[in-house]
N, C-alpha and C positions, 0 to 999 in steps of 0.2 A: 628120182622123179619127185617132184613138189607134188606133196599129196594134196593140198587144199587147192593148188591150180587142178588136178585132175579133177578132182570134186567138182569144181565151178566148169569148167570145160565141160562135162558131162549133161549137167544142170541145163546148165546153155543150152549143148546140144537136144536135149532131150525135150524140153520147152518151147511153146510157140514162137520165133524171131518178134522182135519190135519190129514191125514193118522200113518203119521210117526212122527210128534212130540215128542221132548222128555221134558219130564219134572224132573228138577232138584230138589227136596224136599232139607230141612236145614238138615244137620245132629244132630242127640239126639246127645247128650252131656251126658257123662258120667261119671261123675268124672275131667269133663277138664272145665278151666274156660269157661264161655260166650264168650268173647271175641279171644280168641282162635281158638274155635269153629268156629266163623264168619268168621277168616281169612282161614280156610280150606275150607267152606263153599265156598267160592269165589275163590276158587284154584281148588276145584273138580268141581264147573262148568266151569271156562276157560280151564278144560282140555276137559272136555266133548265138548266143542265147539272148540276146536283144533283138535281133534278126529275126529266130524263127516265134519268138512270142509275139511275132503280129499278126502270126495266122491265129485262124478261130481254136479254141481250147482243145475244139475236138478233133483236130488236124494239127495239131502242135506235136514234132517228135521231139522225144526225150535227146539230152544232150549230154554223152558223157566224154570225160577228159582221161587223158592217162592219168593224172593223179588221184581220181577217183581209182582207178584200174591198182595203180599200187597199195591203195590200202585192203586190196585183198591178197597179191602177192606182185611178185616183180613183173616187167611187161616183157623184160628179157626173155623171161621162163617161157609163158607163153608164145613167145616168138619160135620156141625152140620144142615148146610141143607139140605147135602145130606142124611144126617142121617146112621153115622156108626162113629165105636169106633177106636181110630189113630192108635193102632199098627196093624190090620189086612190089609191083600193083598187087602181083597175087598174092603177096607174102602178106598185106596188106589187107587185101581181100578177106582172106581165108581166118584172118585174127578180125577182124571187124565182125563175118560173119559168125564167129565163136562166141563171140558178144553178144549176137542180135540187134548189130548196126547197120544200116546200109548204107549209108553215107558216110566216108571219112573226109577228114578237114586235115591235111598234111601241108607239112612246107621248112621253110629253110629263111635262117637269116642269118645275113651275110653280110662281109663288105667288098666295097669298091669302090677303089682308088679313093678310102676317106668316108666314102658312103655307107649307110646302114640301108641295106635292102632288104626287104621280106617279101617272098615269093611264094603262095597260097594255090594247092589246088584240092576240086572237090572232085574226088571217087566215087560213083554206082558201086557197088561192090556185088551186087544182082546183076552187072553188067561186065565191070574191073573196065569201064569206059569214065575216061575223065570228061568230068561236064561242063566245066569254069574252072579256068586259073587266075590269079589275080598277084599284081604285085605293086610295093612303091617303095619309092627309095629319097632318104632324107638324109638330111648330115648327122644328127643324131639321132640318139634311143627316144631320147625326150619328145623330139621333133616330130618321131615315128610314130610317137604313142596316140595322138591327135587324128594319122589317118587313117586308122586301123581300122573303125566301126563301117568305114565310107568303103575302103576295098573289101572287106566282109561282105556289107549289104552286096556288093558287087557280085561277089563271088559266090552268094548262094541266092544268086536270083532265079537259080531254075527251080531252086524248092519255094522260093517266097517269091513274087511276083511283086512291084514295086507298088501295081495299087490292091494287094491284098492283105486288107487292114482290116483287124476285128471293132466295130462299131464301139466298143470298150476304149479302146483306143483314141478312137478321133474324140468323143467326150465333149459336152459343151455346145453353146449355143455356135453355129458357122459363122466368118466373117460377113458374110452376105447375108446372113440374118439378124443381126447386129447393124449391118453399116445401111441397108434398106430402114432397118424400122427406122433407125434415127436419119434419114432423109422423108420419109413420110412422116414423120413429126414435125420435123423444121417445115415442110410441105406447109403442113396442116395451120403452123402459126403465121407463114407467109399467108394463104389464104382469106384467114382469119382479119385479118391487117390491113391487106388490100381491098377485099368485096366489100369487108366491114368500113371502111373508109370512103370506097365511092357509097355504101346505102348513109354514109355521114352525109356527106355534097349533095347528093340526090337531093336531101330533105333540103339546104338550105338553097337549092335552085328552085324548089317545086312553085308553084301558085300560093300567093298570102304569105309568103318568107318574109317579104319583106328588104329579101337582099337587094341591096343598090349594084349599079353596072362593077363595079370596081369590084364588089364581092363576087358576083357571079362571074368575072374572068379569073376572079384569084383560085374559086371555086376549080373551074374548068382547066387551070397546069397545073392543079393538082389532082385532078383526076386521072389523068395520064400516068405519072407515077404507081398511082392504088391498082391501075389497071393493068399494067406489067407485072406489079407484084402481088397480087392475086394468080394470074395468069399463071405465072413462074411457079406457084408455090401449089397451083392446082396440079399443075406437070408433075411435080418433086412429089407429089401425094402420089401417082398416078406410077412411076417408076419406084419409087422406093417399095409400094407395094409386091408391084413385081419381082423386085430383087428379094426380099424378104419370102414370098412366095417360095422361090429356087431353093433358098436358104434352108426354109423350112424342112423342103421334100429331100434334101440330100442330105440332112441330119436323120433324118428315120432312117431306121432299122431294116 
């Protein structure tokens, strides 16, 4: 018997579970070289730990992989202290729960007919109820490595919900707060331009101007102009506000 796996077994056991830990298994290999394998292997766990870092800090479960697990001893051993056979749920189960994980992330990649598949399911291990599977299949590794983050998100939507995003995260003024204020700016210099143009003509139609008939009709099509673009730009004040508004209130906290 591997004394340090008994040790840590123990430990485990004897210690509070991480509620929500997840635990990342290597994926079987199916016909795909070893090597391969290893670089998906480390691409499905930095998705799984990009995934659940967008819950808030204090809901974020820890994420551990089998190669963390090996540098305390083999995963085999373990397999075999706990005593149960590698492809069953329980077997599965019963080593996650030795961890203090309750969540495992297994799967397989394989080929077919030419294709690189990878086939993702997530385990309750407080339940040994699978809750999402996910999968995609590309012509190559390279190919594959691109969809990995998107069936991840996928496949751990029960623990992450797609609008549950720590305010850390979104960061930064919103596109609606940005794209309002500068419409109530352009607003503001339309208006400017326009009312400030008819209070021009007013003056040069008024009493004692002086304008001859020719001025006060040239006066009067150009008032029309000043008067739409006043108009316009009082509107563009009036909705950009509002948009900036929205903006505002769905960047807070």
């Amino acid at each position: 018997m591997n004394l340090l796996v008994a040790m840590f077994l123990v430990g485990a056991a004897a210690g509070p579970p991480v509620a929500d830990a997840v635990l990342v298994l290597d994926l079987r290999p199916m016909g795909v070289a070893a090597e391969d394998t290893r670089v998906v292997d480390g691409l499905v766990a930095a998705a799984v730990a990009t995934t659940v870092g967008r819950l808030p800090a204090d809901a974020r479960p820890l994420v551990h992989t089998s190669e963390e697990l090996r540098t305390l001893s083999d995963v085999e051993a373990r397999r075999t202290l706990v005593g149960c056979d590698d492809g069953s749920s329980t077997c599965i189960a019963e080593l996650a729960g030795a961890l203090g994980a309750r969540y495992v992330v297994s799967g397989t990649l394989g080929r077919l007919e030419g294709d690189v598949v990878l086939q993702l399911s997530l385990l309750d291990t407080s339940t040994t109820r699978t809750l999402s599977r996910g999968n995609v299949t590309r012509t190559s590794v390279s190919a594959l490595a691109t969809a990995v983050p998107a069936v991840v998100d996928e496949l751990l939507r029960p623990l992450v919900p797609a609008d549950d995003v720590t305010p850390a995260a979104v960061g930064g003024p919103s596109a609606a707060l940005i794209g309002g204020g500068a419409l109530a700016s352009v607003g503001v210099v339309a208006a400017v331009v326009g009312f400030g143009g008819l209070f021009v003509l007013d003056g040069r139609l008024g009493p004692g101007s002086g304008a001859t008939t020719a001025d006060k009709e040239q006066a009067i099509e150009l008032a029309w102009p000043a008067l739409i673009i006043g108009s316009v730009g009082a509107v563009a004040v009036v909705v950009g506000a509002v948009v900036a508004g929205v903006g505002l209130t769905s960047t807070e906290p």
